[in-house]
C-alpha positions as CSV (number, residue, x, y, z in Angstrom):
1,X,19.8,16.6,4.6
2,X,17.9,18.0,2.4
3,X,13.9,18.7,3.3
4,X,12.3,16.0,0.8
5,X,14.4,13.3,2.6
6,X,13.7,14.3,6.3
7,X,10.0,13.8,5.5
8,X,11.1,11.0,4.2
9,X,12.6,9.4,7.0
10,X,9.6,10.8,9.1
11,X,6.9,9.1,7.5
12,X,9.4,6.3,7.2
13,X,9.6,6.1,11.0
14,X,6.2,6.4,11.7
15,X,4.8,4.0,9.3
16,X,7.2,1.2,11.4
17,X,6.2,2.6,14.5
18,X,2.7,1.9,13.3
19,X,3.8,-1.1,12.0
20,X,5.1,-2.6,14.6
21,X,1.9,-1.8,16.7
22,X,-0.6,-3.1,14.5
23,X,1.6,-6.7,14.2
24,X,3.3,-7.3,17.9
25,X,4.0,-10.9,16.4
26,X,6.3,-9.8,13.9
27,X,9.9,-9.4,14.0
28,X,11.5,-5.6,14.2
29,X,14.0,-6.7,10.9
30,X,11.2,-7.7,9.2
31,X,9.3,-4.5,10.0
32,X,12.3,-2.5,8.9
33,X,12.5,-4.0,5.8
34,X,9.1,-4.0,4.9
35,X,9.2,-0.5,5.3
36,X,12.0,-0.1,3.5
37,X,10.7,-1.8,0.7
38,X,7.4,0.4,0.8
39,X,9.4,3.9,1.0
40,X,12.0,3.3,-1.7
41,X,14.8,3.5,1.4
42,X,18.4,3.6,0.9
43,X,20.8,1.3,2.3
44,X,21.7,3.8,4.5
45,X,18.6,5.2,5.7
46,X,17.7,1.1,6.4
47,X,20.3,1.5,8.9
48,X,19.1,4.3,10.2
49,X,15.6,2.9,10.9
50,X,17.5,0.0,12.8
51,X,19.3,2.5,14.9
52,X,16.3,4.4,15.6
53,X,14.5,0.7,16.7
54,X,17.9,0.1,19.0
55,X,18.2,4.1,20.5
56,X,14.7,5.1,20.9
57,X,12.6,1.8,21.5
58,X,9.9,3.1,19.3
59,X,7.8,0.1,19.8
60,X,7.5,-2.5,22.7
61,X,9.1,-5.5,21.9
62,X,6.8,-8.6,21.4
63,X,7.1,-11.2,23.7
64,X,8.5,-13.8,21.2
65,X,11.5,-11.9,20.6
């Protein structure tokens, strides 16, 4: 992976993680994709966010979901 796309995926992942903070109410696909949408993310690299939501538990869950 090339350098420009790891700092990609970086700011990628902390932009949800801050995401998800700021706006407990709101649900993690929707917080992947608006992220997605905002850094130009592949397909792929969608997925990855998802994966990162589902092995690391970046953010507490609300409690509506």
């Amino acid at each position: 992976m090339s350098r420009e796309k790891a700092e990609k995926r970086a700011k990628a992942l902390d932009w949800l993680n801050l995401l998800l903070k700021a706006s407990p109410s709101m649900s993690r696909i929707k917080a992947v994709e608006e992220t997605a949408v905002r850094f130009d993310l592949s397909p792929i690299e969608e997925e990855w966010l998802l994966r990162q939501l589902a092995d690391g538990g970046l953010a507490p869950e609300s409690p509506t979901q």
